[in-house]
C-alpha positions in Angstrom: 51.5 146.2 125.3 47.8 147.0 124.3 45.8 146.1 121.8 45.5 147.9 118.5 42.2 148.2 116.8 42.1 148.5 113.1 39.1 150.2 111.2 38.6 149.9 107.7 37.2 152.8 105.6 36.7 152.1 102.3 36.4 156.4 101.7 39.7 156.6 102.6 41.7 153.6 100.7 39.6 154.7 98.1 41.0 158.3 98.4 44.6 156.4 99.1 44.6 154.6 95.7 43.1 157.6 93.5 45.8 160.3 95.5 48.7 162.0 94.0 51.3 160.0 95.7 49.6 156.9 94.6 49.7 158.2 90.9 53.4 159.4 91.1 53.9 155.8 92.3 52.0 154.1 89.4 53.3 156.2 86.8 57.1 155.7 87.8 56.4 152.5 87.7 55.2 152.7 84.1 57.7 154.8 83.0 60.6 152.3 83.9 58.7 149.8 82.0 58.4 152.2 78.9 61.9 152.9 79.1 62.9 149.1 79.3 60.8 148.2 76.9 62.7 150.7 74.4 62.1 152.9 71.6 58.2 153.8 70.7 56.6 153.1 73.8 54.4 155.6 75.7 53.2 155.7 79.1 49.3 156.9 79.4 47.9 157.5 83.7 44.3 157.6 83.9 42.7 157.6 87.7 39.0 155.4 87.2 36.3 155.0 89.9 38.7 153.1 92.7 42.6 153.8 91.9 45.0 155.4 90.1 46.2 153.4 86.4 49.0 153.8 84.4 49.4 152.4 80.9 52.4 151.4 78.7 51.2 151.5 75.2 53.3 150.8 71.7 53.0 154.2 69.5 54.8 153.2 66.5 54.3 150.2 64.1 58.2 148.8 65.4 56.8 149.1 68.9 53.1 147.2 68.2 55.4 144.5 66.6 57.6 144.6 69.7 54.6 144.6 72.1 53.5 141.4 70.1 56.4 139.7 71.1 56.3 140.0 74.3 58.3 143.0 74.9 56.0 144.4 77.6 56.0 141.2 79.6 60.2 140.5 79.3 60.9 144.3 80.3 58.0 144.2 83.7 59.7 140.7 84.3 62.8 142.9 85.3 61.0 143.9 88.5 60.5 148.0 89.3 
């Protein structure tokens, strides 16, 4: 069997990370964790300088209170 030579452009897993199939992925991700997390939670997706984000954020005062107690942390310890 032959070799296989592997070279790294940082262009392209830059394009990878920042790509629409990257953001689907991070945003699905999010969105189970929103939904776990239950009622008054939001998901925000931004894409920054080197890959797609996605953000669960409390949006009511029950939520903030819930976030503050770990709700976040116990509904992403669930796995995605």
């Amino acid at each position: 069997m032959g070799r296989v030579k592997f070279r790294y452009s940082v262009a392209g897993f830059s394009a990878l990370r920042r790509g629409s199939e990257a953001r689907a992925a991070v945003t699905a991700a999010a969105r189970v964790i929103a939904a776990r997390a239950g009622e008054g939670f939001d998901v925000e997706e931004r894409v920054g300088g080197s890959r797609a984000r996605a953000y669960v954020k409390p949006t009511t005062p029950e939520a903030r209170q819930a976030a503050a107690d770990h709700a976040l942390e116990r509904a992403a310890g669930g796995g995605v």
